[in-house]
N, C-alpha and C positions, 0 to 999 in steps of 0.2 A: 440761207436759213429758211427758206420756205418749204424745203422740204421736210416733209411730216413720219413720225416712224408708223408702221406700217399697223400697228394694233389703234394709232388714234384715227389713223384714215377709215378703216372699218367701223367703228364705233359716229364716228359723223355721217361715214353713208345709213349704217343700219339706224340714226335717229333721224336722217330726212325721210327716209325710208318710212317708218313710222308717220311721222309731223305730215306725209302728205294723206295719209286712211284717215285722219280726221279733218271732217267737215264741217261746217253750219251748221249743219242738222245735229250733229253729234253734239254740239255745243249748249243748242237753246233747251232749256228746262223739262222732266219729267212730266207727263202730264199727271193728275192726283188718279189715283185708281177710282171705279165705279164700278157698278153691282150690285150685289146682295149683302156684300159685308156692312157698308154703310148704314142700309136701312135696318140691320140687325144691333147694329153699335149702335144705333138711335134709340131704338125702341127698347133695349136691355137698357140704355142710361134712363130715358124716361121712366121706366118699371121701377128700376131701383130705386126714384127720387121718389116716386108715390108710394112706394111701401114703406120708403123712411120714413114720410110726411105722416102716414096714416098711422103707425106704432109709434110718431110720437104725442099727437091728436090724441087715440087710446090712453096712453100713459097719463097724459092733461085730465082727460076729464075723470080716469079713475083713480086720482090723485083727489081731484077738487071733490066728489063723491063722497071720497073717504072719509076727507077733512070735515065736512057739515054732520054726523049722524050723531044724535041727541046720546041716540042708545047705548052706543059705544062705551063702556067706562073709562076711566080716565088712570092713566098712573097713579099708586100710592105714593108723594113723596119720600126718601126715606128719611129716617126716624134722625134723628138729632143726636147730637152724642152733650151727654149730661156731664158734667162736672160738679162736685160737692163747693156748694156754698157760704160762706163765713157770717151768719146771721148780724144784722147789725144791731151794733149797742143799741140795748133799751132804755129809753128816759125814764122809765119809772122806778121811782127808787123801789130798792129794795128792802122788805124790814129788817131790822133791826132785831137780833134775836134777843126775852125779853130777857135772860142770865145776865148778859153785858149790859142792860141796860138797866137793872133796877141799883148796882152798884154796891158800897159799903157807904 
């Protein structure tokens, strides 16, 4: 039973085959890259944070600016909506017309 068919014999040698071109070296970690990309990726991120910082500084103060000015006029509220009202009974009497009242 030890004998092997003849495609799995090939297949074991072509992976030792392989399994022995890798080394140590090929194993231990990438180093990180270096250059100019970095100092580029830096200074683009720093740029972007100060110009966010600064437009939104601007927007602060010309927000608060706005709010303070005397001059400015104010909104009209609008106007009310009116509904007819049912006068209330009057306590004072009313006269007496004098026909009904001088009688027979």
């Amino acid at each position: 039973m030890s004998k092997q068919a003849p495609i799995e014999e090939r297949l074991r040698a072509a992976l030792e085959a392989r399994g022995h071109l890798i080394s140590a070296h090929d194993l231990s970690p990438a180093r990180p890259p270096t250059g100019s990309t970095w100092g580029t990726r830096r200074i683009r991120r720093v740029l972007s944070v100060a110009v966010a910082a600064t437009a939104a500084a601007a927007a602060a103060v010309v927000l608060l600016l706005s709010s303070n000015t005397p001059d400015r006029p104010r909104p009209v509220p609008p106007a009310q909506h009116s509904s007819p009202t049912v006068a209330p009974p009057s306590t004072v009497p009313h006269p007496v017309p004098s026909a009904v009242a001088s009688g027979p």
